[in-house]
Each structure stands twice: as structure tokens, then as C-alpha cells.
C-alpha positions in Angstrom: -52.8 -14.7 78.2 -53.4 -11.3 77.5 -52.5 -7.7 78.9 -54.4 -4.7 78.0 -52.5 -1.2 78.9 -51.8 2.2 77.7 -48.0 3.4 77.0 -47.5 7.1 77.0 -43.9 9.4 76.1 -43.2 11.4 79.4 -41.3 14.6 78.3 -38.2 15.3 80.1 -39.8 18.6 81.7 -42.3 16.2 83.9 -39.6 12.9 84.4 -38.9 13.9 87.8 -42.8 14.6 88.9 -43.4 11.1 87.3 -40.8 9.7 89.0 -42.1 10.8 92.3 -45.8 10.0 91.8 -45.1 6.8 90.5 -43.1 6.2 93.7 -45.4 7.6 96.2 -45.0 7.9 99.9 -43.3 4.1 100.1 -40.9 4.3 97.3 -39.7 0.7 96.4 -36.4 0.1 94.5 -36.4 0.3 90.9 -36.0 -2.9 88.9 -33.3 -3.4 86.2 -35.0 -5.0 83.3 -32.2 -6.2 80.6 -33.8 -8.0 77.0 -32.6 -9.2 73.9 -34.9 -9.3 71.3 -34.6 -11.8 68.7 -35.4 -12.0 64.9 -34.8 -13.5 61.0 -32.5 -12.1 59.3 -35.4 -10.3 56.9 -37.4 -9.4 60.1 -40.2 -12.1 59.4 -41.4 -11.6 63.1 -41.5 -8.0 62.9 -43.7 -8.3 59.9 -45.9 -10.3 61.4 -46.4 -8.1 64.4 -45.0 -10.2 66.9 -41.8 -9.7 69.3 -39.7 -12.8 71.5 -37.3 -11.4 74.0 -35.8 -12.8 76.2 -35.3 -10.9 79.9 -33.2 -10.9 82.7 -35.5 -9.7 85.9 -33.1 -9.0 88.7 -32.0 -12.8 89.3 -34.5 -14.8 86.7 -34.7 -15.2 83.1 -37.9 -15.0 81.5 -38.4 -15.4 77.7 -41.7 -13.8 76.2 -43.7 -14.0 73.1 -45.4 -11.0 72.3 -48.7 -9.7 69.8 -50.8 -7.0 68.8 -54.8 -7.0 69.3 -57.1 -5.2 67.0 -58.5 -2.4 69.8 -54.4 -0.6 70.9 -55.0 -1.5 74.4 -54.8 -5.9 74.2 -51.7 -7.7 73.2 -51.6 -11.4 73.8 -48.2 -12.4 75.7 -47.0 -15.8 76.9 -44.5 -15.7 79.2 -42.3 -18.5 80.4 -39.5 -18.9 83.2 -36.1 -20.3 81.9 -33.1 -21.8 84.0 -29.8 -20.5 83.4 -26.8 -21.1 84.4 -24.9 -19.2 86.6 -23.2 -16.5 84.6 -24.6 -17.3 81.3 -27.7 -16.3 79.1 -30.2 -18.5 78.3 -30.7 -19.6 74.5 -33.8 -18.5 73.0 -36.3 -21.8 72.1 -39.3 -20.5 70.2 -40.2 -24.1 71.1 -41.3 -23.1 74.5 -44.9 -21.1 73.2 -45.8 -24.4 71.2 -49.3 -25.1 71.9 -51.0 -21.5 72.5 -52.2 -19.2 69.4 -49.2 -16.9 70.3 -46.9 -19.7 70.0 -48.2 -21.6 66.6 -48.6 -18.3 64.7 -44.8 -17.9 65.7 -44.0 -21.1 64.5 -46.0 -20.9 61.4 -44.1 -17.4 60.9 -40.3 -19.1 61.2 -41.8 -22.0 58.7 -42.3 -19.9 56.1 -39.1 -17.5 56.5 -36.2 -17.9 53.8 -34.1 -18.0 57.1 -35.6 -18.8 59.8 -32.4 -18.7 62.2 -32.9 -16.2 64.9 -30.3 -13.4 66.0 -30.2 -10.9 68.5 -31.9 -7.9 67.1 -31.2 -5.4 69.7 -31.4 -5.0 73.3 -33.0 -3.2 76.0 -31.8 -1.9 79.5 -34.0 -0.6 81.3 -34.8 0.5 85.1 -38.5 0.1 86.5 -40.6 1.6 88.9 -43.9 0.0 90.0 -47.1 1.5 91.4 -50.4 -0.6 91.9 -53.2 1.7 92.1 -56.9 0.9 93.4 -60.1 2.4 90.9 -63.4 2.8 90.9 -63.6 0.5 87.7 -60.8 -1.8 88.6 -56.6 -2.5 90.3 -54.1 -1.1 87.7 -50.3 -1.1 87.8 -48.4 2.0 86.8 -45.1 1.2 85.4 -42.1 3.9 84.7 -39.0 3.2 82.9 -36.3 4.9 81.9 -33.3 3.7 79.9 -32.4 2.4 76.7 -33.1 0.8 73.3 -29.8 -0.2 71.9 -28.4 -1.7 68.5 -24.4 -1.7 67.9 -23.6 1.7 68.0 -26.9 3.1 68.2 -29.3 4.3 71.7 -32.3 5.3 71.3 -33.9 7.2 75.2 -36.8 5.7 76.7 -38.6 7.7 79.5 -42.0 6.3 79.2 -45.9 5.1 81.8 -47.3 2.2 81.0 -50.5 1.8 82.5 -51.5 -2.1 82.5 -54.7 -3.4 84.0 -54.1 -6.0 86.5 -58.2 -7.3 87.6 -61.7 -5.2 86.7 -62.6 -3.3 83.8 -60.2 -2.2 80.8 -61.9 1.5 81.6 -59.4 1.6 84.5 -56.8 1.8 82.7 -58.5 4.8 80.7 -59.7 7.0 83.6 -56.3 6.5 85.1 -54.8 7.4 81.9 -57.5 10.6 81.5 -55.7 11.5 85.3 -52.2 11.1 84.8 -52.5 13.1 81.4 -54.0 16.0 82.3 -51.7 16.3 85.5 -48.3 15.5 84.0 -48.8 16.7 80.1 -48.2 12.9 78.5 -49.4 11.6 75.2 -50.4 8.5 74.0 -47.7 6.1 72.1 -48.8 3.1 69.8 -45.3 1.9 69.6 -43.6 -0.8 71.2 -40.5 -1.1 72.3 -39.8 -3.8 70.1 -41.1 -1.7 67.1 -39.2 1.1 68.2 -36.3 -1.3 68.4 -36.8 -2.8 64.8 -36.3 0.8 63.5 -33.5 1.4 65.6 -32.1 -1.3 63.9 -32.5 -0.3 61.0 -31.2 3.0 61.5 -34.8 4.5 61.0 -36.8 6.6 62.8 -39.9 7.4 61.0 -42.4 4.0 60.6 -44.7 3.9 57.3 -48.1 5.8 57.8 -50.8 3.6 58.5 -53.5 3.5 55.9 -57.2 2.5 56.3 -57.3 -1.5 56.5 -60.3 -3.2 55.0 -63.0 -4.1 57.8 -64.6 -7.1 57.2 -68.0 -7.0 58.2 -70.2 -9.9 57.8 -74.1 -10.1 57.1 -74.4 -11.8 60.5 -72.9 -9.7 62.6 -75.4 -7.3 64.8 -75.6 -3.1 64.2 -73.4 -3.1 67.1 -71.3 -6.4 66.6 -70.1 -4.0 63.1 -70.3 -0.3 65.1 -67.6 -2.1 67.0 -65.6 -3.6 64.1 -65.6 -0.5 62.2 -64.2 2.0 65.2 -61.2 -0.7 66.1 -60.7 0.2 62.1 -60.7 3.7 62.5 -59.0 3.9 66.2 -56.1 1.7 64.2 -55.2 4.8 61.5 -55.6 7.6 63.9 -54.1 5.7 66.7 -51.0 4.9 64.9 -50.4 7.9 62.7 -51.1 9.8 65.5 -48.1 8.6 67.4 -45.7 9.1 64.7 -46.7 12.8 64.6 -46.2 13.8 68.5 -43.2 11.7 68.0 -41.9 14.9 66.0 -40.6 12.6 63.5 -43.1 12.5 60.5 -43.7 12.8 57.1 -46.6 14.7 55.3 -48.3 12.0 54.6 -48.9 10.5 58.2 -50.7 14.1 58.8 -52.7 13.7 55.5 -53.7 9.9 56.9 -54.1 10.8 60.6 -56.9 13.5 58.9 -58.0 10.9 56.5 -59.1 8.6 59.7 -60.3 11.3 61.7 -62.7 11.5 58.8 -63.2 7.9 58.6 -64.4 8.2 62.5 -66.9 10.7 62.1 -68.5 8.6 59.2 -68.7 5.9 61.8 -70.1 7.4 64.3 -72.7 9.1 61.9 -73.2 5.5 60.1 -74.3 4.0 63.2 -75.7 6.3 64.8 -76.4 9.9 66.1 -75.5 9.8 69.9 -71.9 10.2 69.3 -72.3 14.4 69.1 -69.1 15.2 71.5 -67.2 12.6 70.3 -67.5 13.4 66.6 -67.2 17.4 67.4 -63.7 16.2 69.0 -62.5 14.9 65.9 -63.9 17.5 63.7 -61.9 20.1 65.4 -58.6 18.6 65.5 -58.8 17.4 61.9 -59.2 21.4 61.5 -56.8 22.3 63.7 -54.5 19.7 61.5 -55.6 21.8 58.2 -53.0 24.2 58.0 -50.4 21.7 57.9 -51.9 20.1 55.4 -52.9 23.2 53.2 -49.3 23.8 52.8 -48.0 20.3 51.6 -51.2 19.7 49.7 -52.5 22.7 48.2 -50.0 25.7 48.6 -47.0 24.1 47.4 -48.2 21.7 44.3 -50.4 25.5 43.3 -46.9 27.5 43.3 -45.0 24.1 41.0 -47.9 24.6 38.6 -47.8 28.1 38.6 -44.0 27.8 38.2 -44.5 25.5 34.9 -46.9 27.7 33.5 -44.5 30.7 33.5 -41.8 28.4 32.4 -44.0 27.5 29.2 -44.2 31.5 28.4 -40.7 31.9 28.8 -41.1 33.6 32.2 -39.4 31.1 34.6 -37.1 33.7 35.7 -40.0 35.2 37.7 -41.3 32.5 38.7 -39.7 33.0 42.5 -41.4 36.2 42.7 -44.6 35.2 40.9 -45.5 32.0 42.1 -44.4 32.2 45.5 -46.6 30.0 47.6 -47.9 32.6 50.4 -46.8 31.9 53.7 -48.5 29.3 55.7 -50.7 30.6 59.0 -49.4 30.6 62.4 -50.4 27.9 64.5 -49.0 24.9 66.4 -46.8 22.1 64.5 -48.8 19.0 64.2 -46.8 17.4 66.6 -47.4 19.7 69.5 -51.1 19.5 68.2 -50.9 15.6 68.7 -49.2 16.0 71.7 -51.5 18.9 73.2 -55.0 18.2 76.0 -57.7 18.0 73.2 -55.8 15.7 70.8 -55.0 13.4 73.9 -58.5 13.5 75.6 -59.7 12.7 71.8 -57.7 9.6 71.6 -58.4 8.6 75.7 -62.5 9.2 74.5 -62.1 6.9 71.6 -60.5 4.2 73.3 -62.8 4.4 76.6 -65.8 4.4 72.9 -64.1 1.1 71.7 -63.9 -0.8 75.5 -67.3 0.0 76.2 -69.2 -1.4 73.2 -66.8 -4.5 73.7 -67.9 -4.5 77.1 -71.7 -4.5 76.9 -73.3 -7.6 76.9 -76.7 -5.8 75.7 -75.7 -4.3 72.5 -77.5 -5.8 69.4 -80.8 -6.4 71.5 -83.6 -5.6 68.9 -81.9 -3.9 65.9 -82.6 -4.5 62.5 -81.0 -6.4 59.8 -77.2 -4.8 59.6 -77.8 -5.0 56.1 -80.8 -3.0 56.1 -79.6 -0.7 58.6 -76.7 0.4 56.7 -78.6 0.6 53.2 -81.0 3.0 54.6 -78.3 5.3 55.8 -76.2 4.2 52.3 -79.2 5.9 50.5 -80.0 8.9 52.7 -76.5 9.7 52.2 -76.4 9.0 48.2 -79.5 11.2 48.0 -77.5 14.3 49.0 -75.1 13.9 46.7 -77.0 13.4 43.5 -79.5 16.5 44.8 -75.8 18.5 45.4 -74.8 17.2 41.9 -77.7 17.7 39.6 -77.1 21.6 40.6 -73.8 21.5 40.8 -73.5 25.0 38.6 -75.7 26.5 41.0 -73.8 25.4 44.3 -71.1 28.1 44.5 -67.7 27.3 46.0 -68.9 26.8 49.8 -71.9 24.4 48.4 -69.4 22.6 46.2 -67.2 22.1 49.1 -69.9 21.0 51.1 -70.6 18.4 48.1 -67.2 16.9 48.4 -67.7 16.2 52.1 -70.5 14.5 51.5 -69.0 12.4 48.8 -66.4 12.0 51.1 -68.6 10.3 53.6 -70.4 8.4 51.5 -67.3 6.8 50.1 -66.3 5.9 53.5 -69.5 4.7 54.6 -69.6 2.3 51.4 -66.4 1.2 51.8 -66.7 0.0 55.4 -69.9 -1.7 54.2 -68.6 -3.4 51.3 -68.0 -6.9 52.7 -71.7 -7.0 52.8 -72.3 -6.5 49.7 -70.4 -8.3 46.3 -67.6 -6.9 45.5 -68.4 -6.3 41.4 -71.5 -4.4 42.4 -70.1 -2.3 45.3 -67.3 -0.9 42.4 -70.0 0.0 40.2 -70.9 2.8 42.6 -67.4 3.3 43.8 -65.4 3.6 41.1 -67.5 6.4 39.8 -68.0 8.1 43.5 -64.1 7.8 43.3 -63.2 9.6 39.8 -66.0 12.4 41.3 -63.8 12.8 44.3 -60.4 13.2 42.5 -61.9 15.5 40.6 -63.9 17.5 43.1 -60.5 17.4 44.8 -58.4 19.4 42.6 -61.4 21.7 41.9 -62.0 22.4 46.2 -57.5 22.4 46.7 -57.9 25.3 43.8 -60.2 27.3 45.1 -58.7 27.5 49.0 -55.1 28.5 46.8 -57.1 31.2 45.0 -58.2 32.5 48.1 -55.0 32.5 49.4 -53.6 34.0 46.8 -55.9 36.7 46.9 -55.6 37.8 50.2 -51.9 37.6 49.9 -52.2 40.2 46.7 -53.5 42.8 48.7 -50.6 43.5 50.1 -48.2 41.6 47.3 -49.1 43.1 43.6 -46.7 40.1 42.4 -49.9 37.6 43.7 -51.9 39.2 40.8 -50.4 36.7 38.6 -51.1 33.6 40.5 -54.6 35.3 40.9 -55.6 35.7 37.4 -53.9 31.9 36.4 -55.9 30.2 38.6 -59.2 31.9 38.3 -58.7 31.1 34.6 -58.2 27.4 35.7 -61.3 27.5 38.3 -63.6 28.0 35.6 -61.9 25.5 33.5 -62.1 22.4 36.3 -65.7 23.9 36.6 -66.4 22.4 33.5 -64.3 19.3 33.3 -66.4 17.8 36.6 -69.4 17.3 34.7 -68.4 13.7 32.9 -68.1 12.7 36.7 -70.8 13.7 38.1 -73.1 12.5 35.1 -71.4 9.5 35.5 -72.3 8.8 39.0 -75.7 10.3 39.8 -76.6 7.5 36.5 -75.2 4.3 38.4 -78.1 2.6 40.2 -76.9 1.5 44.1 -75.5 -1.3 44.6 -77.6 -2.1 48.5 -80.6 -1.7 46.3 -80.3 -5.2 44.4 
């Protein structure tokens, strides 16, 4: 069995109005939900991405396996009703999935564990409100809880909609979602309970940043069968780093990956093909409106260290706080209340209503050509523009060199969610080099937006002048050092060419 839904954070400004929508003009009683969550001592189930529990309903005892899909909306889930005593709780028996895909991949998990004893991980108490709603596209059930995660001496608030499709079209779920957002200011959450719960445990609160995971396309597969394959990819890094940022808890680097998938997407879309224009403009203006952020962590910061061991090396470090100050970074939201604002949810509601329809259409991969063949074509339009940018590099000036590392930029995407296609010794021979053109392009493009900086902060700020004159001096001297990379690369023959 499986249940496809949509979790969002209510914020405590709109928990009442939830509340009293959810309820409607017949309110029902809330529902106490109390679960234990179970675990190895080394967390081999939260590892493997799946969570046992088991709950007391009012009156009954249900134990449940839980695990995530590949698209955020689908998790497969076996429940199973369990006889209790009176007065007691019911031992958990992993036992009791044997015999569905939920159930072995469990079992196989608890073979392999050091320890595969199960404890009591942490709990959860919970009261419920239910809603069943009626749709165009389908019957959903709204779900409101408020409550608790708890482990020992630690509670972790939960004030949170779940929106779970009970018959029709997974789209349901979306347009409802697209409804309740815009009226009630929620955003979209990735996280679990449970995996919300393994932190607590662990008296965390920030998860790793989710990188881009390699899609495995096959030779087989239909334009669209891969279109498909490649957005659940891309959906996964933005989805997930995108929740850890309007969480409010975050590091750097789940902004810098949340950009790097928005990225990923727009290469996608463009890879596939070119229908996806308000889609694509979506992402490319919050990745902007994510820039400044990462400007500062990236760019500003690491400049002002450099400057700050150059003065050090001319026995100046005692200026250095004067000299090498990075400049201020620009007003503008926090990436959190970017990730939490209309545009960044409607982006993320758009890309999951994206991903459910091309699941959902039976008629997709009609009369294409050869996925292979598809993708080298665009492979080698793109590849085109880069050795053209490249060969003239000298020429480009600092808004055509940025423009060069963007196209790079795509191109190395686009080969890398092609490379199952292709073997992998001949897919590094043009990405190793597309790589090392990149890193370098990179530190030649972060330059240049710190000189500007820098230069519009010495017109007001004579003690810029230094960081000014240091860096143009360094600007010319990356200038030179990209041409072993870009010789190198414009000389390696592609790969989807034989």
C-alpha cells in the first residue's frame, strides 16, 4: 500500500484559522494519536529511510511500517491492527510486514545491522483533526495536528497539514495544496516526523544537505520515460534542501545545494525540451533571489581571508580589519523567509503538479526518437557554445565570460544526467576537463562580482582602494591561468559522438 500527500509547517500566526477551516461547519472531536518509534541502536532503519511505530488510535493499536518514494508525494506504508491487552502496550514484531516489499527490505535491513535489537527511539503525542474534501481531480483528507515529538528530556512542537489523497488523481492533492497555501501562508516540509524525530534524538536539528544523486537512465527508456527520471532527481535536491532552509535552521551549504538543483532543473527542462518557459523562469528567479545569501558565504567572505593573508604577507595584518573588510551584504529577505514566501512555494507546488503529470500520462513517449539520439543532439548543440565561447575567450569580457560559465554549467549537468547512457571511461574524458574548466572559471567569475563590490563600496570607503587594486591585479592573473583549461577541453572529442 501506498499514500501520496503533501505535509506543510503552519506558522503559529495562522494555527487558529487552520484550526477552524480544517474543522468546518461540523467540527468532529480531535483524535489523540500516541506512537513509539522504534530503532537499532546505530539507526540502521533511519538509514535506510524507513520508520516502524507503533500507535495507539483512541482505543486500538496499530503498528506501521513506513518508506520514502522517489517523487516527495508517495511513501509506501503497511499497516497492521495489533491486540493488546488491557492496560498494556503491544510489543513491536517487525515480523508482522513479512511478505510485502516494505516488510522484506525491513527485514533485510535488521539482518545486516551489528545489532539488530530494536528500542524505542522516541515518541509522539499528538491530537488530530480530520477534514475530507471533494475536488475536481479527486476526494482528499486534510489532516491537522498539533503536539509533540519527544525524546527523554527533549520536545520538539509540531503544528503541521497534511494533505493525503484518499481516491482520483495525485493532482488533488496539489490544487488543494496550491489553495490552502496561498490562503493561510504554509510551506512545504519534506520531513517526516520520524526524521524529525531521529534528529531530535540525537539532539540535532539541522539534517545533512542533500546533494545531486546519480539518475540512472537507461538506453531503453523513452525521451519522456528519462524527462521523468531526471525531474524526480532534481525535485529530490530542491525539495529537501529547500525544507531545511524555511525551517530557519540551515547551514550555507544547503542554500549553495538548494541553488545548485535549481540549476539542475532548468537544465532539465531545457534538455528535454522547450515548453517548460514559466516553469524554468520560476526557478531562475528564486535561484536569484537566493544570490545574495550566497555572494556573502561564497564570494565576499573567502575575498576579505585572501585579502587578509595578503596584507599579512607584507607585514600589514594590523590593517587588515580596515582594509579587507568584506562590504556589507545587500538588503533582502533571509533565505528562509525566501523559501517560506508565495513564489518559492508556488515553485515547488508547480514542480510537483510537473512530476505527477508526466507520471500520469499514458501517451508520453508516442513517436520520439532514440533517447540516445535525442540527448546527443542537444549534448552537442550545447558543447558547440562552449568551445565557440572558449576559443574567444580573451575577447568575451567579464559579462560574456560569465555567460560562458553558465553554459559550461549546463552542459556539465546535462552530461552528467546522461551519463548512464553512455560508458563511464568515455563520459570522464569530456568531464573531467569540463570540470577543471568550471573550477577555474569559478574563482575567475566569484573575483570579478568581489571586485565590483569592492568598487562600489570605495566610493564612499577610500580604505576599499586596497581591496580594489589587489584584486584587479589578481583578475588579470586568473585571466591567464584559464587558458590550460580551456585548451584542454575544446581538444577532447565528445564522448555521444563514438
Amino acid at each position: 500500500m501506498h499514500e501520496i500527500e503533501l505535509k506543510f509547517q503552519v506558522n503559529a500566526t495562522e494555527r487558529a484559522a487552520v484550526d477552524a477551516a480544517v474543522a468546518g461547519r461540523k467540527p468532529g472531536p480531535r483524535e489523540r494519536l500516541q506512537a513509539a518509534y522504534y530503532d537499532t541502536g546505530d539507526r540502521a532503519l533511519a538509514e535506510a529511510g524507513l520508520a516502524l511505530r507503533m500507535r495507539r488510535e483512541e482505543r486500538r493499536w496499530v503498528q506501521t511500517l513506513k518508506g520514502a518514494g522517489d517523487d516527495g508525494m508517495t511513501r509506501g506504508e503497511h499497516n497492521v491492527p495489533v491486540v493488546a491487552l488491557a492496560g498494556s502496550v503491544p510489543a513491536v514484531d517487525p515480523s508482522l510486514h513479512a511478505d510485502t516489499p516494505l516488510g522484506e527490505r525491513l527485514l533485510r535491513v535488521l539482518r545486516d545491522a551489528p545489532s539488530p535489537e530494536l528500542r524505542c527511539a522516541f515518541s509522539t503525542d499528538i491530537r488530530r483533526r480530520k477534514r475530507t474534501l471533494r475536488t475536481r481531480r479527486g476526494v482528499v483528507e486534510l489532516a491537522f495536528d498539533e503536539g509533540a515529538i519527544l525524546a527523554g528530556e527533549r520536545r520538539l512542537p509540531v503544528c503541521e497539514l497534511e494533505i493525503e489523497l484518499v481516491s482520483g488523481s495525485s493532482l488533488a492533492v496539489i490544487d488543494t495544496a496550491q489553495r490552502w497555501v496561498a490562503q493561510h501562508g504554509l510551506w512545504l516540509d519534506t520531513r517526516s516526523k520520524a526524521e524529525r524525530g531521529d534528529l531530535l534524538t540525537r539532539g540535532e536539528t539541522v539534517a545533512p544537505e542533500r546533494r545531486a544523486r546519480d539518475v540512472a537512465l537507461d538506453a531503453g527508456m523513452s525521451v519522456a520515460a528519462a524527462e521523468r527520471c531526471v525531474l524526480r532527481s532534481c525535485l529530490d535536491q530542491v525539495g529537501v534542501n529547500s525544507s531545511q532552509v524555511a525551517s530557519g535552521e540551515h547551514s550555507d551549504e544547503h542554500v549553495h545545494q538548494l541553488r545548485v538543483g535549481l540549476r539542475r532543473l532548468r537544465t532539465a527542462l531545457r534538455l528535454f525540451r522547450d515548453t517548460d518557459a514559466a516553469l524554468a523562469d520560476e526557478a531562475t528567479a528564486l535561484f536569484r533571489s537566493l544570490g545574495g545569501a550566497r555572494n556573502q558565504a561564497a564570494i565576499a567572505q573567502p575575498l576579505a581571508q585572501q585579502l587578509t593573508d595578503a596584507l599579512a604577507a607584507i607585514g600589514m595584518r594590523s590593517r587588515a580589519p580596515e582594509l579587507a573588510a568584506a562590504p556589507p551584504a545587500a538588503e533582502g529577505p533571509a533565505p528562509d523567509a525566501t523559501m517560506r514566501g508565495a513564489a518559492a512555494q508556488k515553485l515547488l507546488l508547480d514542480l510537483h503538479a510537473r512530476v505527477q503529470a508526466a507520471d500520469a500520462d499514458p501517451a508520453a513517449g508516442a513517436n520520439e526518437p532514440a533517447l540516445r539520439d535525442a540527448l546527443a543532439r542537444r549534448l552537442n548543440r550545447w558543447r558547440r557554445l562552449v568551445v565557440a565561447d572558449a576559443k574567444r575567450f580573451t575577447e568575451l569580457g567579464d559579462a560574456g565570460r560569465h555567460t560562458l560559465r553558465k553554459r559550461a554549467k549546463r552542459l556539465r549537468y546535462a552530461i552528467e544526467f546522461a551519463s548512464a547512457l553512455w560508458g563511464r571511461k568515455a563520459v570522464r574524458r569530456t568531464l573531467d576537463p569540463l570540470r577543471d574548466l568550471l573550477d577555474r572559471l569559478g574563482e575567475l567569475v566569484d573575483l570579478t562580482v568581489g571586485l565590483a563590490t569592492y568598487r562600489e563600496a570605495a566610493a564612499t570607503d577610500p580604505n576599499a582602494l586596497f581591496a580594489v587594486g589587489w584584486l584587479a591585479a589578481r583578475h588579470d592573473q586568473l585571466l591567464q591561468a584559464c587558458e590550460p583549461e580551456l585548451k584542454a577541453f575544446c581538444k577532447v572529442k565528445a564522448f555521444w559522438k563514438g
